[in-house]
N, C-alpha and C positions, 0 to 999 in steps of 0.2 A: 511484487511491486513495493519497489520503498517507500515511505515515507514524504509527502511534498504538500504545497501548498494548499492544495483542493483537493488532497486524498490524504488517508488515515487509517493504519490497522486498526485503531480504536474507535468505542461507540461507546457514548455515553446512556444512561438512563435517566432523565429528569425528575425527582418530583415538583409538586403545584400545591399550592395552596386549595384547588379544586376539590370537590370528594369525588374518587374516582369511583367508576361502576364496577366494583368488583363482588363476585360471590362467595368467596373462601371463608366460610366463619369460625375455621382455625384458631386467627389471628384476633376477632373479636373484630368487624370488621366496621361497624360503629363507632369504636372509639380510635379506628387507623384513620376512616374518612373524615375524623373531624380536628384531626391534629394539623397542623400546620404544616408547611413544604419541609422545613429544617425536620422538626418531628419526624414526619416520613421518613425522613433519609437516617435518620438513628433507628424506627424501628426495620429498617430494610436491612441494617448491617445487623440488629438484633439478631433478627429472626434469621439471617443469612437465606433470604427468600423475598424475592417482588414479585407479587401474586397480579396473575392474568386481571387485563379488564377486559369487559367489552368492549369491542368494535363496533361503530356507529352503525358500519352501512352493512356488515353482514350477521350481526349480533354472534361472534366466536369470540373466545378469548386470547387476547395474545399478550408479553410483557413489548412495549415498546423502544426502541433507543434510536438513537441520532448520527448519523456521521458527517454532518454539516460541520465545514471548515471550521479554522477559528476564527478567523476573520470575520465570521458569522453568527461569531457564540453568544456578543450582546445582546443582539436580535431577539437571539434563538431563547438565550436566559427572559427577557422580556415576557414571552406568552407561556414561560411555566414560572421559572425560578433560578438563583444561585446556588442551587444544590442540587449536587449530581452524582452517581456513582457508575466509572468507567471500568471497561473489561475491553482484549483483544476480541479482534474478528474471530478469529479459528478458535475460541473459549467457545464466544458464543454460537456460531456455527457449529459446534458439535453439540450442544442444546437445542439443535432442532433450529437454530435459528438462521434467517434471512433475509435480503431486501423485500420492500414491498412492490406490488405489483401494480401501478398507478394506470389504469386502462381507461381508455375514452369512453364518455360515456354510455355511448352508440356500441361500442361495443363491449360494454360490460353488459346490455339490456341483452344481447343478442346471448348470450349464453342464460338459460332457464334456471337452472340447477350444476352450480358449480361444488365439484368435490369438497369434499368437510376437508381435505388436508391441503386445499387450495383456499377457500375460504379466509382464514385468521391471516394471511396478506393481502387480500387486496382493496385496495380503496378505489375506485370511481376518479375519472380525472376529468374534470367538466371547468377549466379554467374562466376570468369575465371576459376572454375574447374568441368564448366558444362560438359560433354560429348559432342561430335563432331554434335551428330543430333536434343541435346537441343537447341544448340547455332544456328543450322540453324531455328530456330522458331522464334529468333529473328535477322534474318541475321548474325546472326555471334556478335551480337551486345551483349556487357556485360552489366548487368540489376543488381545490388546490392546493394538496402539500406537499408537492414536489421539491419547495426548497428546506424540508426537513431533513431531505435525504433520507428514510426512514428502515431502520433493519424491523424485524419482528421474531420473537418464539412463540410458537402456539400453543401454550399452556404456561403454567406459573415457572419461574427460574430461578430454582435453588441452585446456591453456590458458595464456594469455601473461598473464605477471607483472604484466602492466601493469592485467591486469584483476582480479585480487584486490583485494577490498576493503577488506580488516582479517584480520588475526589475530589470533588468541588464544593467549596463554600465562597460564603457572601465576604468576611471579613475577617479582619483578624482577633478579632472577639470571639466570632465562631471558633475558629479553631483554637482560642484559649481554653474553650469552654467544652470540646468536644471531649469525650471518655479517651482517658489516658491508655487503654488497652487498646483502644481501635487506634489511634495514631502510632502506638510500636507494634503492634500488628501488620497493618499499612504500611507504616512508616512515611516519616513528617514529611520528607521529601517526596509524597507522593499526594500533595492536596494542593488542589490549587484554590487560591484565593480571587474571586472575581474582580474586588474591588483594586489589585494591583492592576488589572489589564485595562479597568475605567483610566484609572491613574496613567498609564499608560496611552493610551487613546485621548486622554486630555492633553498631554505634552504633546506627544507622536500621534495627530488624527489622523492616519491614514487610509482608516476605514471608515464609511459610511456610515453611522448609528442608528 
């Protein structure tokens, strides 16, 4: 399937300003949780490795990424960040990687003991216009990231530079500023700047913000 508006051989990886749950103390994983979303994404091409976090609802590890349109990317940059690093589907699909499995919550409770190699995808799908005795499966609790679109690996994803597709940064300072060997590595033409598509979307609003 080619390329079109609401579909995408590419997935991106966010980081966040958040500290994420990860175990790997490799990397020294104290002073990765407390660096900043930009940070993150210099040490992810560093180390050419984004290490597993936990998953909320089944405590596995998985690396997570996104295939939510562009049209949706403001959004999407919104609850992490402008800084991203993309790879092809079939890259990461041969990394073990896959969609998530967004299951109702009635029947997520109904399975006891779900396989460890099922696990690291799935999330609970408990939306706010569940019914009164869905929402008690997860205490009452709202479960919805269906419009992540979300891929997953389940375990940490090493990979060669050669195979990143594109990055994302905030500005054009960033990328003034980014390591001269990772932009002819990449190459320049493979970064995208957020702040053009703002610029963009201020002339041409044609999407929702």
């Amino acid at each position: 399937m080619s390329n079109r508006p609401d579909f995408s051989q590419y997935l991106v990886h966010f980081t966040s300003d958040r500290a994420p749950c990860i175990k790997d103390t490799s990397i020294g994983v104290e002073g990765f949780t407390k660096m900043d979303a930009y940070g993150k994404l210099l040490s992810i091409l560093r180390t050419a490795k984004i290490c597993a976090s936990i998953m909320p609802w089944t405590g596995s590890p998985a690396v997570c990424f996104t295939e939510c349109p562009w049209n949706s990317l403001l959004a999407h940059t919104k609850n992490y960040s402008p800084y991203g690093i993309g790879f092809q589907k079939d890259y990461v699909f041969s990394m073990h990687g896959g969609p998530v499995y967004y299951i109702r919550a009635d029947e997520y409770n109904k399975q006891p003991d779900w396989h460890e190699h099922i696990k690291p995808f799935l999330t609970p799908f408990c939306p706010s216009y569940a019914p009164v005795e869905v929402k008690k499966c997860l205490s009452n609790k709202i479960c919805d990231y269906t419009h992540e679109r979300e891929w997953r690996v389940p375990h940490e994803f090493p990979f060669e530079l050669s195979k990143v597709s594109f990055v994302v940064l905030n500005t054009y300072e960033d990328m003034a500023r980014f390591p001269t060997s990772f932009k002819d590595t990449i190459g320049r033409d493979n970064f995208i700047l957020m702040e053009n598509y703002k610029k963009i979307e201020e002339l041409w609003p044609v999407h929702r913000l």
